[in-house]
C-alpha positions, 0 to 999 in steps of 0.5 A, spaced: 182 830 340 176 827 336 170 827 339 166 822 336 159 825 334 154 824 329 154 828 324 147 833 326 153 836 331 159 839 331 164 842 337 168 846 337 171 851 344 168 856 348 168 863 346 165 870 349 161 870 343 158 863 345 156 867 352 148 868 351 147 860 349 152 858 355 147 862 359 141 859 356 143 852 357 144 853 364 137 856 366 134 850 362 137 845 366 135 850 373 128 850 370 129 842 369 129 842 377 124 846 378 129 852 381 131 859 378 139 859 377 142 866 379 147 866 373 147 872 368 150 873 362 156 878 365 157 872 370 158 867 364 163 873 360 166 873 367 168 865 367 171 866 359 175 872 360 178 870 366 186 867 368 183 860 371 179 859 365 183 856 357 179 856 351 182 850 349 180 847 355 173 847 353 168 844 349 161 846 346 157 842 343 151 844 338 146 841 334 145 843 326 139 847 326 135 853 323 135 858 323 141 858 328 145 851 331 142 849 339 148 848 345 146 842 347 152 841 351 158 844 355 164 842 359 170 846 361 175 846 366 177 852 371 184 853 375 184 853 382 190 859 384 195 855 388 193 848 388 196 845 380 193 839 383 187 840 382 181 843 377 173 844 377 170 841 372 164 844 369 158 840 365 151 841 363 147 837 359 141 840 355 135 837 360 131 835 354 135 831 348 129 828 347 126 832 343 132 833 338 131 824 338 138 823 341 139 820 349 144 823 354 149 818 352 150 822 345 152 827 350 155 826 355 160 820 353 164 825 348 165 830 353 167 826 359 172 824 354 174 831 353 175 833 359 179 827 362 184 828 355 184 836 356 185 834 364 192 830 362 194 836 359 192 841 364 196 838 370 202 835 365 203 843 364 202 843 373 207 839 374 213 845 373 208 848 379 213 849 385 206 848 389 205 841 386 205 835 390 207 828 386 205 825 393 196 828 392 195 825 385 191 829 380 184 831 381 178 832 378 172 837 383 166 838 380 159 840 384 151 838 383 145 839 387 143 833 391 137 833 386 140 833 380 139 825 380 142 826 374 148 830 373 149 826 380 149 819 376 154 821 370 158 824 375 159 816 379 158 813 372 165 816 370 169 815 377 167 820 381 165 819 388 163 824 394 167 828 397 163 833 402 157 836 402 155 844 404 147 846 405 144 852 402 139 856 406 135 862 406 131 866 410 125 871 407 128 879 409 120 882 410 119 884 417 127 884 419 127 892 421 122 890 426 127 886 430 133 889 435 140 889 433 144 885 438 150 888 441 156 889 439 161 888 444 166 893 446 171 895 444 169 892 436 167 897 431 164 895 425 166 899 418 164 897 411 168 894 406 172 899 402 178 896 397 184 898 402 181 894 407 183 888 402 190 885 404 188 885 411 181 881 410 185 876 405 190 876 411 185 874 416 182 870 411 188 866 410 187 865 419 181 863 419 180 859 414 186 855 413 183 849 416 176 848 412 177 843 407 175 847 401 181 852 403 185 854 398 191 857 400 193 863 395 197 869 393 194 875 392 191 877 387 188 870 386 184 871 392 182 878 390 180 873 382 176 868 387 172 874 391 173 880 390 174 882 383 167 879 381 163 883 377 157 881 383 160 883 388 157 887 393 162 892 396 157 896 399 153 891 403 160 887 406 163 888 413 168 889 416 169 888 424 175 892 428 178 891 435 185 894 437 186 897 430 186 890 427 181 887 422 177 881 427 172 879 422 168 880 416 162 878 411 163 878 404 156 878 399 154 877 392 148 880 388 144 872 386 138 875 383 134 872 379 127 874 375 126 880 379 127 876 385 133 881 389 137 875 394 144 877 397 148 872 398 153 871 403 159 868 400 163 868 407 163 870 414 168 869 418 171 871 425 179 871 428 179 865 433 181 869 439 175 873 438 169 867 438 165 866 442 163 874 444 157 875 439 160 879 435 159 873 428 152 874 431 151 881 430 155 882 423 150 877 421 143 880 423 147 888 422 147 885 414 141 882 414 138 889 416 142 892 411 140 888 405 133 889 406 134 897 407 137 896 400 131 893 397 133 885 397 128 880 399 132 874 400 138 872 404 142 866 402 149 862 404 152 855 405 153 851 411 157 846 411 154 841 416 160 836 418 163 843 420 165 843 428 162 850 429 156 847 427 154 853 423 147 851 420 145 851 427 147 858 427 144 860 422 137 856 424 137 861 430 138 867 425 131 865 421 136 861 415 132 854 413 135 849 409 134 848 402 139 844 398 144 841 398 150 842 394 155 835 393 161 835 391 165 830 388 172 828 385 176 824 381 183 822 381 185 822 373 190 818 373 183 813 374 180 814 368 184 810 362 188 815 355 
């Protein structure tokens, strides 16, 4: 495909080496928003070396300067395992065009349109999928920050529309060694991650989460590629919770530190339906939260999905958890953008 640019810049797809400028934009476009992005460059390198992500996927765009061309723009589409139907679509824009005389449009216009061509050729090869399903149609799941006004309105400019949306919360972790544990209840007993435990986590993940809208139901070792094979990933400082020689619960956290500022991030947390309601998710999570700050973190992280029945952002106000953001997400069917 040609994209359509004037002639100071030039495209071409991402590569590894193209790792540190990818970087680099994204923690422009954070500090644009007043905010510190948790993304490191072995995170960048992690997306472009991994099975859900194709080079010819992607584009980078670049402006002709010296002594070395500036990324301007990047968009590239990930695989989700086990769902042909669907791809995440990543886009950032550089925050201040403006300053090299060009307006967003120059930008944003040629990838969009790269995205919805490389879309067309990601789901005719989605097809031969024994999980794909004619009926769904083929979508486009892209994310941004409510505050991003501006990445929300490109998204709605192209076709987008809101989906759903999930909070992200935080809680300073100062002064946690000082408050009691609650109890756990008998007969649970709670044990570190360790790797062998992986199949029966994913197993009970499965369980628990089959009904939340952002499930993917997946093989494997594509959950291990989504959650546990990151290179963030903090083994030490997940748990598991056992009953009657079974797996009942878990959490699963990420280091997502920025400027010296340690954070865990707890990416999931969940127990089996039969066990709820007995404060065994109440005690995983303060039993976390005292160990993150015995490691030496400063901040607690999630996302809540507030439409969620549970109600889980009430949980976890009552575990000193204050709303941040919030994180929209918004999808597109592809068949609505015309070739």
């Amino acid at each position: 495909m040609n994209l359509d640019l004037p002639p100071t810049l030039f495209w071409h797809n991402a590569q590894l080496s193209d790792a540190q400028a990818i970087l680099s934009l994204i923690h422009k476009g954070a500090q644009a928003l007043h905010t510190i992005s948790t993304m490191q460059l072995k995170d960048v390198q992690a997306i472009l070396q991994s099975p859900r992500f194709s080079a010819n996927e992607s584009c980078l765009i670049f402006i002709n300067q010296q002594p070395d061309p500036i990324l301007l723009g990047f968009c590239w589409l990930l695989r989700l395992p086990q769902r042909p139907n669907q791809a995440e679509v990543w886009i950032q824009i550089h925050p201040h065009l403006d300053q090299f005389g060009l307006s967003p449009q120059v930008i944003e216009d040629p990838l969009y349109a790269w995205l919805f061509y490389s879309s067309r050729q990601h789901f005719s090869s989605s097809i031969t999928d024994d999980s794909y399903d004619p009926a769904l149609g083929c979508w486009l799941v892209g994310s941004s920050w409510q505050d991003d006004q501006t990445r929300c309105a490109s998204f709605l400019k192209v076709g987008f529309y809101p989906l759903r949306f999930l909070l992200h919360m935080r809680r300073k972790l100062s002064g946690i060694q000082q408050d009691p544990l609650p109890v756990l209840p008998l007969p649970c007993t709670l044990l570190p991650f360790d790797s062998s435990f992986s199949q029966l986590v994913y197993q009970i993940y499965q369980e628990i989460f089959q009904d939340d809208w952002l499930f993917q139901a997946s093989s494997f070792a594509a959950w291990q590629e989504l959650w546990i094979n990151k290179p963030n990933f903090l083994p030490d400082l997940s748990f598991t919770v056992w009953a009657e020689n079974e797996v009942i619960g878990f959490l699963l956290t990420e280091e997502h530190s920025a400027e010296n500022i340690r954070t865990a991030h707890i990416n999931s947390l969940g127990i089996k339906p039969s066990w709820r309601n007995r404060g065994i998710a109440k005690y995983l999570l303060h039993f976390a939260l005292h160990a993150f700050s015995a490691s030496g973190f400063s901040y607690a992280t999630l996302d809540a999905d507030p439409d969620n029945p549970y109600n889980p952002v009430e949980f976890y106000q009552k575990a000193h958890f204050i709303p941040l953001r919030m994180k929209v997400y918004f999808g597109k069917l592809i068949e609505d953008q015309q070739a």
